[in-house]
MIDOSE-1310 file (N, C-alpha, C; in nm, 2 decimals, decimal comma, always signed):
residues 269
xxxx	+2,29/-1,00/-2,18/+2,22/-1,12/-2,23/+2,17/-1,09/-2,37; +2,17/-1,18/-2,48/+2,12/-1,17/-2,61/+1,97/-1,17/-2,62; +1,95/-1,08/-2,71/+1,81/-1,12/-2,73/+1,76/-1,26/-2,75; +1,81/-1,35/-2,81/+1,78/-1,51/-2,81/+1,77/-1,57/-2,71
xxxx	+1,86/-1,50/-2,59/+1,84/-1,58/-2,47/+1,71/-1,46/-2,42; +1,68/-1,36/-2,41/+1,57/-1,32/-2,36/+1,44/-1,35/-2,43; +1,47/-1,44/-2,58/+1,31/-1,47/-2,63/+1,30/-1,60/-2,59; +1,40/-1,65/-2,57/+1,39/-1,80/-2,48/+1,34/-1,79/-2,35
xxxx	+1,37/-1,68/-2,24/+1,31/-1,70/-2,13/+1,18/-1,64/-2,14; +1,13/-1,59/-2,21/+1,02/-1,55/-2,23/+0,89/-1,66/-2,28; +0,98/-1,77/-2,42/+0,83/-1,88/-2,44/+0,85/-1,93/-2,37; +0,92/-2,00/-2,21/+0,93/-2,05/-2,09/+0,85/-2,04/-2,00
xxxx	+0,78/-1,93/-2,02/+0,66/-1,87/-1,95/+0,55/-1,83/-1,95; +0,48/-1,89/-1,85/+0,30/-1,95/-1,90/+0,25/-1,81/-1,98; +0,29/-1,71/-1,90/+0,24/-1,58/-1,91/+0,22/-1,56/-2,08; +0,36/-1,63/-2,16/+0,33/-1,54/-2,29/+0,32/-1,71/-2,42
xxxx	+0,25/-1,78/-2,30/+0,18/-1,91/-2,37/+0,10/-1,88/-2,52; +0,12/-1,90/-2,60/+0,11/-1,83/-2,75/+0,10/-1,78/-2,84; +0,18/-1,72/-2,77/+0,26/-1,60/-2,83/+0,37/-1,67/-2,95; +0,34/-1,56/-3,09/+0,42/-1,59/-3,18/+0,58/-1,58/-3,18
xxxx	+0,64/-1,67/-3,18/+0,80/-1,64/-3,13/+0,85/-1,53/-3,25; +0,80/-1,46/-3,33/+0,85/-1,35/-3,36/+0,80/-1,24/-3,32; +0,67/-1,27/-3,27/+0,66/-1,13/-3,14/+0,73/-1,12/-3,09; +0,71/-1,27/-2,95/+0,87/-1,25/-2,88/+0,97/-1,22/-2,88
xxxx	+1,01/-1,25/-3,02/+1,13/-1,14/-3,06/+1,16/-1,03/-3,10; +1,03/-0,96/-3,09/+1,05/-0,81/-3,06/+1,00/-0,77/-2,95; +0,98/-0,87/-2,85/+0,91/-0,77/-2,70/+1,06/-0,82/-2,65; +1,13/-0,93/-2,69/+1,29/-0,91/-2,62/+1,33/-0,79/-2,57
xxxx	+1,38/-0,67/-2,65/+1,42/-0,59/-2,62/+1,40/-0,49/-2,49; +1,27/-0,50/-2,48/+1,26/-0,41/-2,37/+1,31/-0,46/-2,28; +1,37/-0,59/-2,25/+1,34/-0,61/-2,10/+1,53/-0,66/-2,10; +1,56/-0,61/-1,96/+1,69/-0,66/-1,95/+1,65/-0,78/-1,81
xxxx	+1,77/-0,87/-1,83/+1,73/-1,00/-1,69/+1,86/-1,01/-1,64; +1,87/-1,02/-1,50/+1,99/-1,06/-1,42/+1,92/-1,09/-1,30; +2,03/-1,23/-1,29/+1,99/-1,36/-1,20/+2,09/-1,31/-1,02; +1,97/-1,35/-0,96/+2,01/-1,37/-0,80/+2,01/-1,43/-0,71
xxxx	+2,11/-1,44/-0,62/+2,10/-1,61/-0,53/+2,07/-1,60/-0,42; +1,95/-1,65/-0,34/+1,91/-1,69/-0,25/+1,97/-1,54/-0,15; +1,89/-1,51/-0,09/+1,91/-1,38/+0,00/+1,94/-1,29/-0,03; +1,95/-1,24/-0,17/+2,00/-1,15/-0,25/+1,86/-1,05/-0,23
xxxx	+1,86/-0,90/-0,24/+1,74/-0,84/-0,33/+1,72/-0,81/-0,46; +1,61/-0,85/-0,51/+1,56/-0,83/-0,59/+1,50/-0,65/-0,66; +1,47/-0,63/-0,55/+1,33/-0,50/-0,57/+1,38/-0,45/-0,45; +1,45/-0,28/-0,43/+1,40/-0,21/-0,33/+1,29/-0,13/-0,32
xxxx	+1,27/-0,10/-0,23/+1,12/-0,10/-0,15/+1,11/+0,07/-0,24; +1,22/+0,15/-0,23/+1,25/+0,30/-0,28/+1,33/+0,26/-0,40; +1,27/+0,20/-0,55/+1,32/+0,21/-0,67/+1,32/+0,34/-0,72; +1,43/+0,43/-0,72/+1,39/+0,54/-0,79/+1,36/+0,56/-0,90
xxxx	+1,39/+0,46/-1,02/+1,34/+0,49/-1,12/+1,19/+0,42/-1,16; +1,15/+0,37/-1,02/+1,01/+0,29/-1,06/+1,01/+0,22/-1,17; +1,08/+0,11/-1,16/+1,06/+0,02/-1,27/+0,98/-0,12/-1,26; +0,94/-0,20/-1,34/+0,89/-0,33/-1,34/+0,96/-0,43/-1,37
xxxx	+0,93/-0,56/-1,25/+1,02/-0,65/-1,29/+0,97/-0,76/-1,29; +0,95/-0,87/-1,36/+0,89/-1,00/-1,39/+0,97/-1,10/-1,40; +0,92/-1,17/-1,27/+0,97/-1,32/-1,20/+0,97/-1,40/-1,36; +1,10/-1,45/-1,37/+1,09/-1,53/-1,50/+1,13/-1,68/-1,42
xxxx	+1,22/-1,69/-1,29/+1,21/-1,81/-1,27/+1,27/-1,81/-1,09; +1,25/-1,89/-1,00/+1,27/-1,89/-0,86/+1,14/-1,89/-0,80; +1,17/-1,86/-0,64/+1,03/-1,80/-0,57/+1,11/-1,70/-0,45; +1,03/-1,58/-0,47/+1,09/-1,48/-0,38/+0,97/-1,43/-0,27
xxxx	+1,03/-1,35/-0,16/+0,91/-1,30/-0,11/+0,91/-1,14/-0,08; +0,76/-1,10/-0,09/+0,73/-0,97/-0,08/+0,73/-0,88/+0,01; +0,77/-0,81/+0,09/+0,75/-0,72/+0,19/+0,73/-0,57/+0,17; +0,65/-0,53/+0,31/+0,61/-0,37/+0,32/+0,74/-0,35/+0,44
xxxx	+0,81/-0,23/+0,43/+0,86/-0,17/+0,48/+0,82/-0,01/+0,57; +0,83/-0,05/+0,69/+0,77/+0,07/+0,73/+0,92/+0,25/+0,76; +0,89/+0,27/+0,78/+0,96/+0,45/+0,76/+1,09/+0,41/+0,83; +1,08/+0,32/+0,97/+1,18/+0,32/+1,07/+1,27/+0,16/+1,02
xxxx	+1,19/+0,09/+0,92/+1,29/-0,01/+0,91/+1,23/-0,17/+0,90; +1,12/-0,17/+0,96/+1,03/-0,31/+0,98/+0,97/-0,30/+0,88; +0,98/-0,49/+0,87/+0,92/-0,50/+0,79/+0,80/-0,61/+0,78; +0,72/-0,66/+0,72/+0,59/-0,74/+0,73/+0,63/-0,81/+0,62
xxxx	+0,61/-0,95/+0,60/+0,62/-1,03/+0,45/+0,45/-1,05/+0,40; +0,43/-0,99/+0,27/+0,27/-0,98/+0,26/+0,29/-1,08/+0,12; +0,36/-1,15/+0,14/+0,33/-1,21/-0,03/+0,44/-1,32/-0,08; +0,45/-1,43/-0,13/+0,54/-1,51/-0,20/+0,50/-1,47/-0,35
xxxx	+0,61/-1,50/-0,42/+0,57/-1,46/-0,58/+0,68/-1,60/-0,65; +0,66/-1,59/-0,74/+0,73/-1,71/-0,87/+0,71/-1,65/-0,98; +0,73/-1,76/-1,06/+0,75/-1,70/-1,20/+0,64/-1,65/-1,26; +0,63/-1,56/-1,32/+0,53/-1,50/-1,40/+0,43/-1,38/-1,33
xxxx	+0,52/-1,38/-1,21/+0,40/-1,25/-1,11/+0,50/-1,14/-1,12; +0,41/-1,01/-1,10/+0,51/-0,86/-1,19/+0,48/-0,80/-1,05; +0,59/-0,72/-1,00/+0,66/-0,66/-0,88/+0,73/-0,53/-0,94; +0,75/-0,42/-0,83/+0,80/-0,34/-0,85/+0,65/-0,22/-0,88
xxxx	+0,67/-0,11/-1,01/+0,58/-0,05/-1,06/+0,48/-0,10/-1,13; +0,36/-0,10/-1,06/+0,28/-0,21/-1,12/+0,22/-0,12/-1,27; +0,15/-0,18/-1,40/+0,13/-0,11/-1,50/+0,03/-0,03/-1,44; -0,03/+0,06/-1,53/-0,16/+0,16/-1,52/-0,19/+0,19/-1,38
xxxx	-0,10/+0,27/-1,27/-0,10/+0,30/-1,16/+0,00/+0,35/-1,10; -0,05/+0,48/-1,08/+0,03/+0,61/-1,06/+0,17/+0,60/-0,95; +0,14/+0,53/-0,85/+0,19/+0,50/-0,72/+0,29/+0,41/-0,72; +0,40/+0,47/-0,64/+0,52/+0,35/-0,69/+0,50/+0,24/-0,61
xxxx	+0,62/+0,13/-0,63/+0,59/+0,02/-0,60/+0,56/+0,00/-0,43; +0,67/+0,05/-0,38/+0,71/+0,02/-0,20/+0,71/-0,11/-0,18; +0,75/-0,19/-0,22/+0,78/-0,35/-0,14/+0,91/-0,37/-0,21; +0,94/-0,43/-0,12/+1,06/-0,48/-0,06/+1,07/-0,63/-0,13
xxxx	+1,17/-0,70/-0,24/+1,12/-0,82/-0,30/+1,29/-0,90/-0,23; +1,28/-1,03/-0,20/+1,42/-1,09/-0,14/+1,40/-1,21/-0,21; +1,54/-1,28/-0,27/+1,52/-1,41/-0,31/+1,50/-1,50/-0,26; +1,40/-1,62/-0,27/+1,40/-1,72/-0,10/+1,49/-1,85/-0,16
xxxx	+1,56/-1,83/-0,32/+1,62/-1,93/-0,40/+1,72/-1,84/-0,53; +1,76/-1,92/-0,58/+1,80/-1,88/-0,71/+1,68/-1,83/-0,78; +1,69/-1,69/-0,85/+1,57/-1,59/-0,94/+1,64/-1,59/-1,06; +1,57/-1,53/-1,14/+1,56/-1,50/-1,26/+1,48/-1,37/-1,26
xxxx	+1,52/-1,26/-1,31/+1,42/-1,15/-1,30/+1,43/-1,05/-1,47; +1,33/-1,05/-1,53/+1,33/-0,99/-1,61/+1,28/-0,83/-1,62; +1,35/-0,67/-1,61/+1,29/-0,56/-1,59/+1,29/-0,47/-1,68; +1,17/-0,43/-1,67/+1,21/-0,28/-1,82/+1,08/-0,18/-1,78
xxxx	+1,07/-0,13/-1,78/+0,98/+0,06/-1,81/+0,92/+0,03/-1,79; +0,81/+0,06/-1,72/+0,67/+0,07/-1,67/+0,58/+0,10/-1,78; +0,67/+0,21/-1,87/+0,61/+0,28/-2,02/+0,59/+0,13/-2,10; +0,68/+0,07/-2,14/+0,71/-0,05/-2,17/+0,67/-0,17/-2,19
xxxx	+0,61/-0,22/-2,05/+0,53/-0,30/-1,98/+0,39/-0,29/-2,01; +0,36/-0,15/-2,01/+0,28/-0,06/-2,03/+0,19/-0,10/-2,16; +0,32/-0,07/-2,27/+0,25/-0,08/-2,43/+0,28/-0,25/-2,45; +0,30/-0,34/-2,32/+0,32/-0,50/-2,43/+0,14/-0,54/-2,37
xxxx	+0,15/-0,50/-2,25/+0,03/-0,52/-2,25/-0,08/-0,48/-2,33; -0,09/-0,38/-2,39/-0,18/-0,31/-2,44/-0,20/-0,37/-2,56; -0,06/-0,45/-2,64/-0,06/-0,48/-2,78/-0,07/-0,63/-2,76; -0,05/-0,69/-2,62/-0,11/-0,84/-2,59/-0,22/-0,83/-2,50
xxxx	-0,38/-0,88/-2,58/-0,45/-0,88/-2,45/-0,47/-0,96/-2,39; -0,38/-1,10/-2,43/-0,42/-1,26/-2,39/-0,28/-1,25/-2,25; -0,20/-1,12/-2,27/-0,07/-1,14/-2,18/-0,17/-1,07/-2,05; -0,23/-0,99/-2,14/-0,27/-0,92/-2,01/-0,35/-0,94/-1,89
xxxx	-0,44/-1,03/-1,99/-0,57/-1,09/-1,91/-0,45/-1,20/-1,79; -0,37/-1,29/-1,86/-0,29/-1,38/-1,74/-0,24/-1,26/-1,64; -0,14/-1,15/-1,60/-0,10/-1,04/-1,60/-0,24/-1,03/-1,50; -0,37/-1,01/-1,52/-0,44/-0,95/-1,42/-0,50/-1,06/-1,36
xxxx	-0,49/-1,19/-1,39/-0,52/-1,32/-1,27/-0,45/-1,29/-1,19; -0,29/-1,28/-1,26/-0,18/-1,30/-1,13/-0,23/-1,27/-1,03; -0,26/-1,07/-1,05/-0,27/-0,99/-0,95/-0,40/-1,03/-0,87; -0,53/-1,07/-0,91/-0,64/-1,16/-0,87/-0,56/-1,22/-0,77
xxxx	-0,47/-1,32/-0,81/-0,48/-1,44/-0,76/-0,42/-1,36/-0,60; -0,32/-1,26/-0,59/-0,23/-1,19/-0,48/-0,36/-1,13/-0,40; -0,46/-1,07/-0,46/-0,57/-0,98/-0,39/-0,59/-1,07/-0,29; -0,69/-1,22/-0,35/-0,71/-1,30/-0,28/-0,67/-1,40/-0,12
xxxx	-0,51/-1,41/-0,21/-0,44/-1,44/-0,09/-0,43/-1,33/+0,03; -0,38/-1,21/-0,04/-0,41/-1,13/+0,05/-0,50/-1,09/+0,15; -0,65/-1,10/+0,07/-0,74/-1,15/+0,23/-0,83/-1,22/+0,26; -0,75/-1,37/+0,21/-0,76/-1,45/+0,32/-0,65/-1,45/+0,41
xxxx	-0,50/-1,41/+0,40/-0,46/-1,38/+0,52/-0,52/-1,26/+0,64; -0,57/-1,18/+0,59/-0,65/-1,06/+0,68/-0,72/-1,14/+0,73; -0,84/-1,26/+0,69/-0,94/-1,33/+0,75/-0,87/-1,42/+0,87; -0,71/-1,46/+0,80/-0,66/-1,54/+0,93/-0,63/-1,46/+1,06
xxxx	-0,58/-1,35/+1,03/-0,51/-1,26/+1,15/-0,64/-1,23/+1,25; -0,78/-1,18/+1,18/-0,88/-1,15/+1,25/-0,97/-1,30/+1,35; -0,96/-1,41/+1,25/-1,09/-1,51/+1,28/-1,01/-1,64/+1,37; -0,88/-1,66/+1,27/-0,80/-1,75/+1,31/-0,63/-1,75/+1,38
xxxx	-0,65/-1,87/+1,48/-0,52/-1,88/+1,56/-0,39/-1,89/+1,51; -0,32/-1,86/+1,56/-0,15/-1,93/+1,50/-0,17/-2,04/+1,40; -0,19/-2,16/+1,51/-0,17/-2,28/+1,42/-0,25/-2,30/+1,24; -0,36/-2,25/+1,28/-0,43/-2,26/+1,17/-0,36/-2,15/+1,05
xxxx	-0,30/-2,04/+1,07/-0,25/-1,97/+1,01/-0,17/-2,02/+0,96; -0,07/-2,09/+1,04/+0,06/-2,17/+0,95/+0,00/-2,27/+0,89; -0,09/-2,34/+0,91/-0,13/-2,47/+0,81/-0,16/-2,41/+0,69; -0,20/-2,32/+0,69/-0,29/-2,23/+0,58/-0,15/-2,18/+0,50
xxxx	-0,05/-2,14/+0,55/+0,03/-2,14/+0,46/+0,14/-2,24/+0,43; +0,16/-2,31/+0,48/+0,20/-2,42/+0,45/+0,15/-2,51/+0,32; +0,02/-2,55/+0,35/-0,06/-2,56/+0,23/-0,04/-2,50/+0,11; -0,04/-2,36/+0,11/+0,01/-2,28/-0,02/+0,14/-2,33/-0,04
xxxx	+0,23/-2,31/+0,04/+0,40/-2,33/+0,00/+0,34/-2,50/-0,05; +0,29/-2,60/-0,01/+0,30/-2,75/-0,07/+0,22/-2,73/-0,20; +0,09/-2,67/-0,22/+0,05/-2,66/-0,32/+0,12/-2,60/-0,45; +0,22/-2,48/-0,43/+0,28/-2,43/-0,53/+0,42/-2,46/-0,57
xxxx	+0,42/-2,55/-0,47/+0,62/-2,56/-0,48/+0,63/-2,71/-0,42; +0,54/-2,76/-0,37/+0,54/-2,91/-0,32/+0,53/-3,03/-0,44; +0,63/-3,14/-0,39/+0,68/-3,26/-0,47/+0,61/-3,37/-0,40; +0,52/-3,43/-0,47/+0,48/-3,58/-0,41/+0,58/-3,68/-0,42
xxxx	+0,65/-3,76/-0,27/+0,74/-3,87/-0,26/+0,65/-3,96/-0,16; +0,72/-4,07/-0,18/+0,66/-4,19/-0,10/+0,63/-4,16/+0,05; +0,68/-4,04/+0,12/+0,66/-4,04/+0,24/+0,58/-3,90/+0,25; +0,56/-3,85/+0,14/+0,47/-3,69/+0,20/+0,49/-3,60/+0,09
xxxx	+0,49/-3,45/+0,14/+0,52/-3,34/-0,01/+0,60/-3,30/+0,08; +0,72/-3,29/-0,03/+0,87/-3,18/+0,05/+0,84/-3,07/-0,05; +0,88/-2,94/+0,05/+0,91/-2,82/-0,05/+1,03/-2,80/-0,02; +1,11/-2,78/-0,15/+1,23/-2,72/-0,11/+1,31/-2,58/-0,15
xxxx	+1,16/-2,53/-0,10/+1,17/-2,34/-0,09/+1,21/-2,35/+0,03; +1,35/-2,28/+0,08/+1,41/-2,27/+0,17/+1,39/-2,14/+0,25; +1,26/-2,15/+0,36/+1,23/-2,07/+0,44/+1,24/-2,04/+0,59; +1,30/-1,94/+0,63/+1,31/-1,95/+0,81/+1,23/-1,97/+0,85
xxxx	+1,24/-2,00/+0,97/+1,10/-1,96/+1,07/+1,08/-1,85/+1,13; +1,20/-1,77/+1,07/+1,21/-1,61/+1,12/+1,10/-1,57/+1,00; +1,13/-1,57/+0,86/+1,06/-1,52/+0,77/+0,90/-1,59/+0,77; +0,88/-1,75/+0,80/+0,71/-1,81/+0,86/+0,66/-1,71/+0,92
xxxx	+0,77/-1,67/+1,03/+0,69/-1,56/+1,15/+0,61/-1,47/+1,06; +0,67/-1,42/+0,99/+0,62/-1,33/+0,94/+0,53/-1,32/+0,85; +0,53/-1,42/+0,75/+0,42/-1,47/+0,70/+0,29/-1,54/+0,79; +0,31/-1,58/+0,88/+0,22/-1,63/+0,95/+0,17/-1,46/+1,05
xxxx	+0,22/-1,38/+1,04/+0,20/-1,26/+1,19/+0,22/-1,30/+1,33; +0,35/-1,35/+1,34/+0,37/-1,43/+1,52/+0,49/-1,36/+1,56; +0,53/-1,44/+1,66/+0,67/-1,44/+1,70/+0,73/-1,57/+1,64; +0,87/-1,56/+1,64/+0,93/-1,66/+1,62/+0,91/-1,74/+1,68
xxxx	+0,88/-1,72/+1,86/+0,89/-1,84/+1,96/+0,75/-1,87/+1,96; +0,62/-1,83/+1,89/+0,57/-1,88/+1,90/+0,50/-1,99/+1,78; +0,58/-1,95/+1,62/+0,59/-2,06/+1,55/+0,73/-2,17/+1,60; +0,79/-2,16/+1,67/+0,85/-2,28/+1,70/+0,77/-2,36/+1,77
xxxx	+0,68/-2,29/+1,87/+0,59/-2,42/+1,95/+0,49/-2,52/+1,90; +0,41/-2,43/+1,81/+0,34/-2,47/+1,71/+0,39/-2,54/+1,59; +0,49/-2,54/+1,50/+0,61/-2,58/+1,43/+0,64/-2,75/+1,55; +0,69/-2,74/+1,68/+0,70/-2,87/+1,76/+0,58/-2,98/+1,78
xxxx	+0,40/-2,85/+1,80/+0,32/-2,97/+1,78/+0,28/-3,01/+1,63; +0,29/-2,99/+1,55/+0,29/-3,05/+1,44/+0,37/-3,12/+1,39; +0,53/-3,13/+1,46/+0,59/-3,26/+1,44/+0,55/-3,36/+1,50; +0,51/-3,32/+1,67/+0,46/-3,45/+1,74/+0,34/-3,51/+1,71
xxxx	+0,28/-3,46/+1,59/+0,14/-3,51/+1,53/+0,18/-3,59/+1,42; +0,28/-3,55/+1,39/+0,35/-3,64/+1,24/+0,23/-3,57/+1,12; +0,20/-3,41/+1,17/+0,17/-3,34/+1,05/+0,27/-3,30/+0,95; +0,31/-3,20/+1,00/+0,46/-3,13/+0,92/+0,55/-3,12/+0,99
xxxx	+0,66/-3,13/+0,93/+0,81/-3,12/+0,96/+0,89/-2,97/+0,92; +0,93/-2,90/+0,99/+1,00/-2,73/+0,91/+1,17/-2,77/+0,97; +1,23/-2,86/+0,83/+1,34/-2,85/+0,87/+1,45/-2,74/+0,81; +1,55/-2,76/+0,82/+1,68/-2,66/+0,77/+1,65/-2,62/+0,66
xxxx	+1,63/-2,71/+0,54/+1,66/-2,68/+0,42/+1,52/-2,75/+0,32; +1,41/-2,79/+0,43/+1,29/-2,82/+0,36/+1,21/-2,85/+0,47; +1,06/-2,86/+0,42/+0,95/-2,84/+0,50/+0,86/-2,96/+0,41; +0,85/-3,05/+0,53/+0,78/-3,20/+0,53/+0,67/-3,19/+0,49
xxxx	+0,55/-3,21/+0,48/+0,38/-3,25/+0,48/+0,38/-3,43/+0,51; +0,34/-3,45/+0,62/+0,35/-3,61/+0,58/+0,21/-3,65/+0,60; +0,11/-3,54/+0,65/-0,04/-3,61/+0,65/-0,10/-3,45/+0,62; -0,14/-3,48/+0,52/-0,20/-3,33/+0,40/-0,36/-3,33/+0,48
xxxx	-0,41/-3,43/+0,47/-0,55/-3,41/+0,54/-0,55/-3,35/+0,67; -0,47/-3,36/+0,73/-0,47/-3,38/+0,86/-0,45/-3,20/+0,91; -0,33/-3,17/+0,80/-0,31/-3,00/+0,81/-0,41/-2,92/+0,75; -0,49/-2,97/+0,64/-0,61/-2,91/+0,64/-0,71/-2,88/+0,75
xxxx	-0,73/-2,98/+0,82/-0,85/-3,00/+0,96/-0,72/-2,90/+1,06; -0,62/-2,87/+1,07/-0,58/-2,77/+1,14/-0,60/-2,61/+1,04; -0,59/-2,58/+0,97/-0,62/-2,49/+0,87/-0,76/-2,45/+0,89; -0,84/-2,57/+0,92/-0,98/-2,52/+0,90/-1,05/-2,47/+1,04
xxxx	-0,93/-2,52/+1,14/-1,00/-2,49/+1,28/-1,04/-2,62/+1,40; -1,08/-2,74/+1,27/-1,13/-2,85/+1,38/-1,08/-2,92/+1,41; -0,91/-2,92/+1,43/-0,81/-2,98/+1,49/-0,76/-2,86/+1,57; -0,74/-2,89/+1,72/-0,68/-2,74/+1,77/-0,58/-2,79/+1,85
xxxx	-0,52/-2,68/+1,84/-0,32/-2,74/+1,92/-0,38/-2,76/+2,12; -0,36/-2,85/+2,16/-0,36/-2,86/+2,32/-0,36/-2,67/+2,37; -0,44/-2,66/+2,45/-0,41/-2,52/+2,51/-0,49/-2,43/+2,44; -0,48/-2,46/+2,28/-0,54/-2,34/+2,21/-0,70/-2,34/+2,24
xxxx	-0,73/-2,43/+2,27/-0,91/-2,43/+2,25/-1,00/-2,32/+2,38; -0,92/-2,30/+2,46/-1,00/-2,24/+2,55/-0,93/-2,07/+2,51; -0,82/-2,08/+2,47/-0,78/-1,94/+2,41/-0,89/-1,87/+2,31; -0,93/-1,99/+2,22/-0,98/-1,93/+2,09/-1,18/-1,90/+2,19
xxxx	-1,19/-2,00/+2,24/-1,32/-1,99/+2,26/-1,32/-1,85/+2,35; -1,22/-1,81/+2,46/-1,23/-1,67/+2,50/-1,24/-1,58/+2,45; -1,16/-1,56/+2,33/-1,17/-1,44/+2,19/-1,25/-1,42/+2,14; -1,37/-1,53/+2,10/-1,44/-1,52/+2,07/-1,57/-1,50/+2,15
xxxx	-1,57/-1,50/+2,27/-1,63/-1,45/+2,32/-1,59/-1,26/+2,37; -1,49/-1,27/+2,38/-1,45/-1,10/+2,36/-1,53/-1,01/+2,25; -1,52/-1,10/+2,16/-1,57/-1,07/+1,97/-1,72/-1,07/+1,99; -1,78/-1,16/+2,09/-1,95/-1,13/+2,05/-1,98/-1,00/+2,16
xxxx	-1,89/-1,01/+2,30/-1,92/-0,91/+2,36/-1,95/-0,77/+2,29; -1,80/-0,72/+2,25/-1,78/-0,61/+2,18/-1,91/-0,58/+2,09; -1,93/-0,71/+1,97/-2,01/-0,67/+1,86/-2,19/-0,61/+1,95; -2,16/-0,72/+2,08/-2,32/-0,71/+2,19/-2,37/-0,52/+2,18
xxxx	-2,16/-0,52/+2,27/-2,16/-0,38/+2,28/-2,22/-0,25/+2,16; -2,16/-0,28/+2,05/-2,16/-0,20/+1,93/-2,34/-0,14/+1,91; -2,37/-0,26/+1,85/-2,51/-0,34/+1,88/-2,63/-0,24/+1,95; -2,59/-0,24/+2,11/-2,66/-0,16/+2,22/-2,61/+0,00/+2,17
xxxx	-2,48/+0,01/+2,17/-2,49/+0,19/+2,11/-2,56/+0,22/+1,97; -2,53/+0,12/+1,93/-2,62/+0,19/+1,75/-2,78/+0,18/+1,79; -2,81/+0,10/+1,90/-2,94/+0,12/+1,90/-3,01/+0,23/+1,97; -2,93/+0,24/+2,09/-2,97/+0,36/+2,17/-2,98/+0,51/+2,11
xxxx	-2,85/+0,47/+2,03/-2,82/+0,64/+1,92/-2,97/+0,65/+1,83; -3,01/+0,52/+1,82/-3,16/+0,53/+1,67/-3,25/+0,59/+1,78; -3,29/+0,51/+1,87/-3,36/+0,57/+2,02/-3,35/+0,72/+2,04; -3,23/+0,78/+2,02/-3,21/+0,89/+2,03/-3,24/+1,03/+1,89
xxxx	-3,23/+0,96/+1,78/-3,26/+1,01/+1,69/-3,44/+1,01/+1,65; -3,43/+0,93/+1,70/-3,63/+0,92/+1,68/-3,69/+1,00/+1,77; -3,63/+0,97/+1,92/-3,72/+1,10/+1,98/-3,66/+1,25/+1,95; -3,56/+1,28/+1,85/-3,53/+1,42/+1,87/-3,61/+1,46/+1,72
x	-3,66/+1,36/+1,66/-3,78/+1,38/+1,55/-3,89/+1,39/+1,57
């Protein structure tokens, strides 16, 4: 690819929003780009040469891979979020990146990466929202796995997929990030069979639709109040209210040993 086409995909991108295009055309060079279609990898999990690579255009998703083969999806990424060897950190990448569309990937040196940031600090500061913005998401998913049910989990991501990739039409927001419900599972932490159930009452609510090749929203308020908890799927309500009484037990429990142990520490004073 020419350097003109790599300074072109570069002022394309919020990330190097004004930036002098003859900088641009000298941070060209570092970076080589080649495009991938839909199920393709992007990033193995074991890059040997630890390199960095920057989403210039698509939406892919992230995974951890464990020793035996499994894997967890911990992350969606688009354009402008950096995968692989992250800058200023010793530790290679380990995730696993797959195309969920046609990508665009731009990669070069960690060393590289390394010194554009250093000589841009307006690149860098966007560059560390990104990663902000990933921490974040990241745990508020942990908050869903611990506090919240299935349903609410998928609303919650759903919501993100309509918020970052959703199109307002007369009838609702379509995304047309083309996602299984094998890969939801996994973004959500379920089984498959049991985002299909949940996935069925949310059609019979005429909340969301998860079909083949796109994913409906036709009442956005409505998946919010499932997201937040105070809409609950038939059946789930006496599930959740048990767990959470398991959750005050335990903490009861915790509670009575830390106190007994102070009890015990005081009289051996």
């Amino acid at each position: 690819m020419s350097s003109a086409h790599l300074t072109h995909i570069l002022s394309s991108l919020a990330l190097f929003e004004g930036v002098p295009a003859e900088r641009l055309g000298a941070l060209a060079p570092i970076f080589t780009a080649r495009t991938h279609e839909r199920g393709e990898q992007l990033v193995s999990a074991q890059d040997p040469r630890g390199r960095t690579y920057l989403m210039a255009a698509g939406a892919a998703r992230v995974s951890r891979v464990s020793p035996d083969g499994r894997s967890i999806a911990v992350a969606l990424i688009d354009a402008g979020d950096v995968v692989g060897r992250l800058p200023f950190d010793d530790a290679a990448g380990g995730e696993r990146v797959d195309a969920l569309e046609r990508c665009t990937v731009l990669r070069c040196s960690v060393a590289d990466f390394e010194a554009l940031l250093i000589s841009e600090p307006t690149v860098a500061l966007r560059v560390l929202g990104s990663f902000s913005r990933r921490i974040r998401v990241g745990g508020m998913r942990l908050e869903g796995l611990a506090f919240h049910q299935v349903p609410a989990r998928l609303a919650r991501v759903l919501l993100d997929l309509s918020d970052r990739y959703g199109k307002v039409t007369a009838t609702g927001v379509r995304v047309d990030v083309r996602i299984t419900h094998g890969q939801l599972a996994e973004l959500v932490a379920t089984t498959r069979e049991t985002l299909t159930k949940v996935a069925g009452w949310l059609r019979s609510e005429n909340i969301a639709a998860l079909e083949r090749r796109q994913i409906w929203i036709a009442d956005y308020a409505a998946l919010q109040e499932v997201a937040e908890g105070t809409r609950i799927m038939p059946g789930r309500a006496q599930r959740a209210s048990a767990a959470a009484a398991d959750v005050d037990q335990h903490a009861a429990g915790v509670a009575a040993k830390v106190g007994n142990d102070e009890s015990v520490d005081a009289d051996d004073a």
